[in-house]
Steps between C-alpha positions, in 0.01 A plus 500: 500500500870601430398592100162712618695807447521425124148463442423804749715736243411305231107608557574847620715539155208361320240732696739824401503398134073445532483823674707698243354354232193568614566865543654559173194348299293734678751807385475352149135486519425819612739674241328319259195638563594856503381746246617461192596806311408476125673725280505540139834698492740222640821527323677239332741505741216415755340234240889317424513447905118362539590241201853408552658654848749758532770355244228541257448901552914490448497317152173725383685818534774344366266349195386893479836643520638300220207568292557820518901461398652648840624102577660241334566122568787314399446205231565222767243682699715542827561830500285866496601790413397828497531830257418836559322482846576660783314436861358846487342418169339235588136459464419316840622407789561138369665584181736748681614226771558300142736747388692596847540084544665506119772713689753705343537292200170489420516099465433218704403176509158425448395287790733716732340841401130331488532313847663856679220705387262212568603536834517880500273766671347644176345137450373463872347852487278334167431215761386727765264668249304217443506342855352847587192464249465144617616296224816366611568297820776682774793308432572498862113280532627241225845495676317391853281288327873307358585506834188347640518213246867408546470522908180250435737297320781528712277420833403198296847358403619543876200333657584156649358225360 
């Protein structure tokens, strides 16, 4: 009788990881089955996050950017840097958080500049676009839902056996 308290908290920490679980699926299924928006205008912006995530919108504009001779990357590949652009120049959003991350010198490294502007409002306001129209999961849903799984887990590590 002395251990009952252990398998009292042990099934009320197992009941609260059911129970949340139970409510995120339910979130995740009923913003699943909201109306999708289907355009025929999504930029490639939009398209690089739906394939590959945020760091992919980063290296497109970057892909663009260099195409179009305004960036340059060193032969080890490690370094990016930019000529003749200015923030206020900049075609989007995206490409002019690029250029303000380069700094002053107009160079930085590559992973740096990608994972800042990865992380970067211009990126999230692509991300909102799309959760709007339905075809992109809130990040704040697939967050719960890590939760939910690693509480799960967690309840079922500290049960006794």
């Amino acid at each position: 009788m002395s251990h009952a308290w252990v398998y009292v908290a042990a099934l009320v920490l197992t009941a609260d990881a059911v129970l949340f679980r139970v409510v995120v699926a339910v979130r995740i299924a009923r913003a699943r089955k909201r109306d999708v928006v289907v355009r025929d205008d999504l930029s490639v912006q939009e398209l690089a996050l739906l394939a590959g995530g945020r760091r992919r919108v980063v290296t497109t504009v970057l892909a663009r950017m260099g195409r179009q001779g305004r960036l340059a990357v060193t032969e080890d590949g490690d370094r990016v840097v930019l000529s003749g652009t200015a923030p206020d120049g900049a075609a989007d959003a995206v490409e002019e958080a690029v250029v303000r991350a380069a700094g002053v010198a107009r160079g930085e490294r590559a992973g740096k500049l990608v994972a800042e502007v990865a992380d970067g409002d211009a990126v999230r306001s692509v991300a909102r676009r799309l959760c709007a129209d339905g075809l992109l999961l809130d990040p704040g849903v697939l967050r719960a839902q890590y939760r939910a799984r690693r509480l799960l887990v967690g309840a079922a590590v500290l049960s006794p056996r």
